[in-house]
N, C-alpha and C positions, 0 to 999 in steps of 0.2 A: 508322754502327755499326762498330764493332771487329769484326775477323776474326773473332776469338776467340766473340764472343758472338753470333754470325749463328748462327741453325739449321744441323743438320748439310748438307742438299743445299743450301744456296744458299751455304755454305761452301765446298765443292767445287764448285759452279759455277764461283765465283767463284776459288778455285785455278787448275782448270785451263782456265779463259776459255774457259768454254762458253756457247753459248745458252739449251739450253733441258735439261732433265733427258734426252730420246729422244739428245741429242749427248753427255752426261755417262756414257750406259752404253754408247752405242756408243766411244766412249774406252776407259772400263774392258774391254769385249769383245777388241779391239786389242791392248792391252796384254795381256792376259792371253793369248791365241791366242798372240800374239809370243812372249812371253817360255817359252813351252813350246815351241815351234815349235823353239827358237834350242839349247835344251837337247838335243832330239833329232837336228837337221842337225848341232849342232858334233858329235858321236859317228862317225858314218859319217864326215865331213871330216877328224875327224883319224887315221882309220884308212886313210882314201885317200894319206896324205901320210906313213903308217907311224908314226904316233907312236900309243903304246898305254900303258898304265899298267903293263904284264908289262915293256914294254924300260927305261922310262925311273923316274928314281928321284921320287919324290911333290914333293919341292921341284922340280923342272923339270915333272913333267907338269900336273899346278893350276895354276900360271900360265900354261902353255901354253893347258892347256883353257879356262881363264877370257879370254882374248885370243881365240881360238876362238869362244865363245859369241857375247861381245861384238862381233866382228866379223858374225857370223851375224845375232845382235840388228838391228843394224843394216840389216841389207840386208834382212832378214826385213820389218822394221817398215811401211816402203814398201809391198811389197807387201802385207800382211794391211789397208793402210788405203787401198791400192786397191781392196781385193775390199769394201770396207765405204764406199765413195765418202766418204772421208775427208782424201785426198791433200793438202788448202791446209793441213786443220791440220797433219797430224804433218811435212809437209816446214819446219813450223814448227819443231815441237820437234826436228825429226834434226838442223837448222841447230843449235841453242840446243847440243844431245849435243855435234856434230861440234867447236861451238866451246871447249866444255870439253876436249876432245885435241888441241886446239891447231891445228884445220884450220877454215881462216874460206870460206864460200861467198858467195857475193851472193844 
């Protein structure tokens, strides 16, 4: 059967190579904790390192911030999918991230 024409959750199963549907939401749970998480630590981090939106001009602070995030994303991720006994997958997908910015792990 075509991707395309699989029911919606055996579609996303099958995207993000999971087991069973209890592994499908615990993923989306993950993600979603992270990527709020990553929002709120990058704020305090870049005011610890004195970069603020008042000193800097919007063309430097957004990419700043966005590099911020993303770095934070990152390290966050680990963690939020240890507290959820998740660690074999997303040490998957951090591998798969990390290899898109051009850093290769074993």
């Amino acid at each position: 059967m075509s991707l395309w024409k699989e029911p919606g959750v055996d579609r996303l199963r099958r995207i993000f190579k999971v087991d069973s549907n209890r592994q499908l939401a615990i993923v989306f749970i993950v993600f979603s904790i992270t990527g709020t998480l990553s929002i709120f630590v990058s704020r305090p981090l870049m005011a610890l390192i004195g970069v603020s939106s008042e000193q800097l001009h919007p063309l430097l602070y957004w990419p700043l911030r966005i590099v911020m995030v993303t770095l934070c994303y990152q390290a966050l991720l680990m963690i939020v999918a240890t507290c959820f006994g998740q660690v074999t997958y997303f040490w998957r997908i951090e591998k798969r991230m990390l290899r898109r910015f051009g850093i290769r792990l074993k």
